[in-house]
Backbone as a printed PyTorch tensor [residue, N CA C, xyz], in Angstrom:
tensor([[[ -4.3840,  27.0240,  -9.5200],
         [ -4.2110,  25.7800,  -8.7900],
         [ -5.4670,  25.5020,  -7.9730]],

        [[ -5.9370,  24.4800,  -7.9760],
         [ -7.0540,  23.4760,  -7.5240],
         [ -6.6140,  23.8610,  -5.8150]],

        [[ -8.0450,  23.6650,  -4.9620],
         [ -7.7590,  23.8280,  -3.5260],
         [ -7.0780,  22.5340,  -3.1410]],

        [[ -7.2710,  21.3750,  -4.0250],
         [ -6.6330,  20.1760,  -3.0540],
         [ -6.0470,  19.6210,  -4.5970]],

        [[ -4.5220,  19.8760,  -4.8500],
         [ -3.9230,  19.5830,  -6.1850],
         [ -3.9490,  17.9700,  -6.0410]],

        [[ -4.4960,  17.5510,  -7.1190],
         [ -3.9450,  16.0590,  -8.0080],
         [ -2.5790,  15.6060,  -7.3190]],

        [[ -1.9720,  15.8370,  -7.8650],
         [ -0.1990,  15.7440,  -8.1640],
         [  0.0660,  15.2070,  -6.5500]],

        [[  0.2190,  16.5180,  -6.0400],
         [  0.4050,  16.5440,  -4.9420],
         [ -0.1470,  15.7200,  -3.4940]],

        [[ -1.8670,  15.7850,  -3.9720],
         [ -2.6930,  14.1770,  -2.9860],
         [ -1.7070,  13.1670,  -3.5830]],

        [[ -1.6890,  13.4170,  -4.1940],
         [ -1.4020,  11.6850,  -5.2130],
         [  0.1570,  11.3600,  -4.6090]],

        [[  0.6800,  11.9170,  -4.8700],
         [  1.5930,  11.7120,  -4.5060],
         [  2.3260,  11.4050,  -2.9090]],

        [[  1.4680,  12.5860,  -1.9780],
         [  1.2550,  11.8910,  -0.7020],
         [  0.8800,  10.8830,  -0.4890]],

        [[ -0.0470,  10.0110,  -0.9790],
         [ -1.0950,   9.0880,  -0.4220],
         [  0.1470,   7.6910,  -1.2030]],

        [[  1.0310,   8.0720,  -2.1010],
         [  1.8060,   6.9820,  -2.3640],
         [  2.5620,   6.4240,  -1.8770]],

        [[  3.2350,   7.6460,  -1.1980],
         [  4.5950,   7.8270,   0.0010],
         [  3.7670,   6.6360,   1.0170]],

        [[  2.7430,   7.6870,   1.3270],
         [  1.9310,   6.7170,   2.4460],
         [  1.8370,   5.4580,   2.3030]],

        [[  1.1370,   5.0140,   0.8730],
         [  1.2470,   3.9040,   1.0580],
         [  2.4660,   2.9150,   0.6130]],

        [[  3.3010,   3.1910,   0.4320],
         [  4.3980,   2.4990,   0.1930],
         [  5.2060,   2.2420,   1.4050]],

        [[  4.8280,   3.1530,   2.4270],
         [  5.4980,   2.8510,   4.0480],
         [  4.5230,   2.4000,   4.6740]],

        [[  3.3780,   1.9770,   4.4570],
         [  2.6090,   1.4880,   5.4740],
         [  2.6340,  -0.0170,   4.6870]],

        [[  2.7190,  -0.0290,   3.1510],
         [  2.6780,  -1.8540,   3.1570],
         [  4.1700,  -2.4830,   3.3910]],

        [[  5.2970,  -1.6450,   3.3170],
         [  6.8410,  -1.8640,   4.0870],
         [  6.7370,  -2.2770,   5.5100]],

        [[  5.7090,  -1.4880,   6.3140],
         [  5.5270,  -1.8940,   7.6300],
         [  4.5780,  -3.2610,   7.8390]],

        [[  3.5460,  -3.4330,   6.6440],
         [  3.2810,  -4.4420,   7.2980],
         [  4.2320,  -5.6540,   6.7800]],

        [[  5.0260,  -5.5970,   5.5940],
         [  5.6290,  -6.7930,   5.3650],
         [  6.4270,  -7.0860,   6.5140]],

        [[  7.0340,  -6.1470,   7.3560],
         [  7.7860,  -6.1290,   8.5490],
         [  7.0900,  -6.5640,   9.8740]],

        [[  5.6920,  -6.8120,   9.5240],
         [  5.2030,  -6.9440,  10.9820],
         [  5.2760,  -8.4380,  10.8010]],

        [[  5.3670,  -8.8300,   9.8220],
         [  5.4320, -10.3130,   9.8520],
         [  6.7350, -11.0570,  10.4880]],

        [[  7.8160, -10.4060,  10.0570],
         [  8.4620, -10.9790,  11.1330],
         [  8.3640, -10.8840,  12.8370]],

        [[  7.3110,  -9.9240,  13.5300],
         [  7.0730,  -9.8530,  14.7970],
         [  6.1000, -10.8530,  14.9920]],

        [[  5.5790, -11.3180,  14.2370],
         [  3.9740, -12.3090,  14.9800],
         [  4.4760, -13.4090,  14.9530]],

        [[  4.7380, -13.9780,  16.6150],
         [  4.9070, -15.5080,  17.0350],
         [  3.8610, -16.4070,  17.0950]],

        [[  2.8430, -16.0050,  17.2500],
         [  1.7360, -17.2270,  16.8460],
         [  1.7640, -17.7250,  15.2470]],

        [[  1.9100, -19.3200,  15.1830],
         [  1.9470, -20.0350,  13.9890],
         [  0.3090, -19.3840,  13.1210]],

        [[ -0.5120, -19.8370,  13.7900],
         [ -1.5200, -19.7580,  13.4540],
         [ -1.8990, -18.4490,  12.6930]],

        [[ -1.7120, -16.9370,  13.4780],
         [ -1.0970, -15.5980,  13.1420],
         [ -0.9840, -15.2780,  11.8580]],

        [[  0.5590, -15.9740,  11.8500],
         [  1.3020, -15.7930,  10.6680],
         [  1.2100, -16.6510,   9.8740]],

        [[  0.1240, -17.3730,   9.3990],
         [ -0.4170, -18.4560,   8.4380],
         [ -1.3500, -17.2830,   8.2190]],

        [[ -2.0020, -16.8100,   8.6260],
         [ -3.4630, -16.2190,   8.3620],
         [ -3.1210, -14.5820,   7.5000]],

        [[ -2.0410, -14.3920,   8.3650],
         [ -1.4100, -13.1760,   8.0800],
         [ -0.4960, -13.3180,   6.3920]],

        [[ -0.5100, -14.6790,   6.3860],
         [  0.7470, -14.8300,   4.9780],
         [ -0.5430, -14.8080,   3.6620]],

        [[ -1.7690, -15.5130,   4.2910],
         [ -2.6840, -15.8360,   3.2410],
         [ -3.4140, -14.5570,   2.9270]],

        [[ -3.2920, -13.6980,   3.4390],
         [ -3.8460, -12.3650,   3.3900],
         [ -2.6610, -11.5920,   2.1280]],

        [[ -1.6280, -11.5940,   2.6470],
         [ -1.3150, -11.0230,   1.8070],
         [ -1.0100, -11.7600,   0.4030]],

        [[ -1.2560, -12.9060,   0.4530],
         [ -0.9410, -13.8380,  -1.0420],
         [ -2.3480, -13.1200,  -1.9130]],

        [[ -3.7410, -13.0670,  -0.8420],
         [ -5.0240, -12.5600,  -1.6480],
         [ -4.7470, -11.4660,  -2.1620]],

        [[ -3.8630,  -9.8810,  -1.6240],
         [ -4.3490,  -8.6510,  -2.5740],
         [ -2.7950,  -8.0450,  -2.3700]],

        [[ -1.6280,  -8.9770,  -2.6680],
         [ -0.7070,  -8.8870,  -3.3260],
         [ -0.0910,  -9.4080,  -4.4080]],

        [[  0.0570,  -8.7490,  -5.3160],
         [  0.0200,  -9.4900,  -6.6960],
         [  1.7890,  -9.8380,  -6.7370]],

        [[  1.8730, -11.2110,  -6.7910],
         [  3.5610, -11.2750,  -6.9190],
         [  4.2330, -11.8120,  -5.6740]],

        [[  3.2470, -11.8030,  -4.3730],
         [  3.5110, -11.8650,  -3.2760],
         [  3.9910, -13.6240,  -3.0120]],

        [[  5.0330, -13.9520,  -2.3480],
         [  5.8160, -15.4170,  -2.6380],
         [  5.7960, -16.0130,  -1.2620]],

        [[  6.6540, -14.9970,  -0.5550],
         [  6.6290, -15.1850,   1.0020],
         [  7.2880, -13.7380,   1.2200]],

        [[  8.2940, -14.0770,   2.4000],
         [  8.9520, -13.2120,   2.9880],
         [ 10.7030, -13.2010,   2.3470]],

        [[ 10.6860, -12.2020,   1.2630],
         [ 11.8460, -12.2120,   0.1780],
         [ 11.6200, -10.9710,   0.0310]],

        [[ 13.1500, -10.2600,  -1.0180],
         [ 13.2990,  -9.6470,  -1.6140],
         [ 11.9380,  -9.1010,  -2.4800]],

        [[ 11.7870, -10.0280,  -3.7820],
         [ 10.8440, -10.4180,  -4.5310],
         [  9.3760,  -9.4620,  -3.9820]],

        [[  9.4020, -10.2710,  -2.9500],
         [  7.8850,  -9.7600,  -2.6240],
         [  8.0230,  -8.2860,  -1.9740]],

        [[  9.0340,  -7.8020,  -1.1350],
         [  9.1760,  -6.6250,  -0.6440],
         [  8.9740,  -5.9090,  -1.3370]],

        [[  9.5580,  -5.6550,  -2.5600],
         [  9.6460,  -4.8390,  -3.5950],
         [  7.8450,  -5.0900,  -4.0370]],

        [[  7.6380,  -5.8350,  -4.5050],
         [  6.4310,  -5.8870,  -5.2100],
         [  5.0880,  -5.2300,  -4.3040]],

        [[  5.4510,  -5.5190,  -3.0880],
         [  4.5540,  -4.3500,  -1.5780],
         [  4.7750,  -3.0420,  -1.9760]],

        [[  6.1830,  -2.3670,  -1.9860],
         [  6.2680,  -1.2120,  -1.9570],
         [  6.0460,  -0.3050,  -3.3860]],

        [[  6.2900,  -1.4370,  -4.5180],
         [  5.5740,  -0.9330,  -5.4940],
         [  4.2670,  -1.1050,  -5.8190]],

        [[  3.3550,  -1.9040,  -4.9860],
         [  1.6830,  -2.1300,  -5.0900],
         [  1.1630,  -0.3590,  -4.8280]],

        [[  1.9090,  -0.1810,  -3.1480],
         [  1.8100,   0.0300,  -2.0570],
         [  1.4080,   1.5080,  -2.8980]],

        [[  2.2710,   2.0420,  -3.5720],
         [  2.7010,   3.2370,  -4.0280],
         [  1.7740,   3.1470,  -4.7910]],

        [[  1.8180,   2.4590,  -6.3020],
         [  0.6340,   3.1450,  -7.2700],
         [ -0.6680,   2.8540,  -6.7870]],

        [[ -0.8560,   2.0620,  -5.7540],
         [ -2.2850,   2.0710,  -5.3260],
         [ -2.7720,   3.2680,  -4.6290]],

        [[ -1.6550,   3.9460,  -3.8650],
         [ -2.0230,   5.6470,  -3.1380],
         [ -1.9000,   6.3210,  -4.2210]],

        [[ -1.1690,   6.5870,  -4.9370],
         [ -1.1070,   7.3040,  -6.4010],
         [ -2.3040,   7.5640,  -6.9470]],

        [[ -2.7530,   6.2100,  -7.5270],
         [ -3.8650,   6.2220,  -7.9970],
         [ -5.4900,   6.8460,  -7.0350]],

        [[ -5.8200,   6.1790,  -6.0210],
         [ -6.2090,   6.5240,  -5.6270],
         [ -6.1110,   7.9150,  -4.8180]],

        [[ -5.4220,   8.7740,  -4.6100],
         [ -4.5400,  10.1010,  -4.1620],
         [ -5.5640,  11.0520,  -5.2310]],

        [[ -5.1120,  10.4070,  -6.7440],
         [ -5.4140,  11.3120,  -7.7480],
         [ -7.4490,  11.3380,  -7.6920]],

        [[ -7.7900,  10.3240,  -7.8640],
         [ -9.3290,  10.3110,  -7.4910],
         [-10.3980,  10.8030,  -6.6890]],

        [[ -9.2500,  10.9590,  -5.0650],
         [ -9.7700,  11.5970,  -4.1740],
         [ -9.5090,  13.1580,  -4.6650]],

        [[ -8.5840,  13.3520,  -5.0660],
         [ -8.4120,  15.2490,  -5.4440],
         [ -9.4340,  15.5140,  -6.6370]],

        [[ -9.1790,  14.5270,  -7.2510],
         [-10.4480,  15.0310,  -8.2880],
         [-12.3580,  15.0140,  -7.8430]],

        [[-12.3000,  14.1350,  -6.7100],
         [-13.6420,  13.7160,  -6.2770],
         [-13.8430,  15.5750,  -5.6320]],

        [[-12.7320,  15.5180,  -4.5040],
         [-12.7560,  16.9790,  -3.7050],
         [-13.1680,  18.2680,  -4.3790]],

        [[-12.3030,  18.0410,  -5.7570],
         [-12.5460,  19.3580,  -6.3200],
         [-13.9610,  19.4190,  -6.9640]],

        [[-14.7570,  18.7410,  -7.3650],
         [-15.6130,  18.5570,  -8.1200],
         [-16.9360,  18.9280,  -7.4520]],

        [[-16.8350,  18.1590,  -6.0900],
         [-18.3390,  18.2130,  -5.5290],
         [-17.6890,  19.2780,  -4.0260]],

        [[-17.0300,  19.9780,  -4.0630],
         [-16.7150,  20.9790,  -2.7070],
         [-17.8020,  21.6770,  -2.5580]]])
């Protein structure tokens, strides 16, 4: 076994990110400035694919971005680590 396993980054960094883009779809309902949450909605329309508004629909499509994007990247960083240590 590798000092910093694949599988295992990867799989952390998915968790991770699948609760951190859950939290931000959630922060949207806290921001009372109009302006805010216009700026804040157009952000996520740019590097969420699927993203509609504040729905079902899009929740899901966060927490599944959220995930294979740490996944993926999880696995890259373990392989970067092991390579050049």
């Amino acid at each position: 076994m590798s000092p910093h396993s694949p599988p295992r980054l990867a799989k952390s960094l998915a968790l991770f990110g699948a609760i951190a883009f859950a939290l931000e779809f959630f922060w949207s309902y806290v921001i009372s400035d109009a302006a805010l949450f216009a700026l804040h909605e157009d952000l996520l329309q740019m590097y969420i694919f699927f993203y509609t508004g504040l729905n079902l629909t899009s929740f899901v499509a966060i927490v599944v971005q959220g995930a294979l994007w740490g996944y993926v990247l999880g696995w890259i960083l373990a392989k970067c680590l092991n390579r050049y240590k």
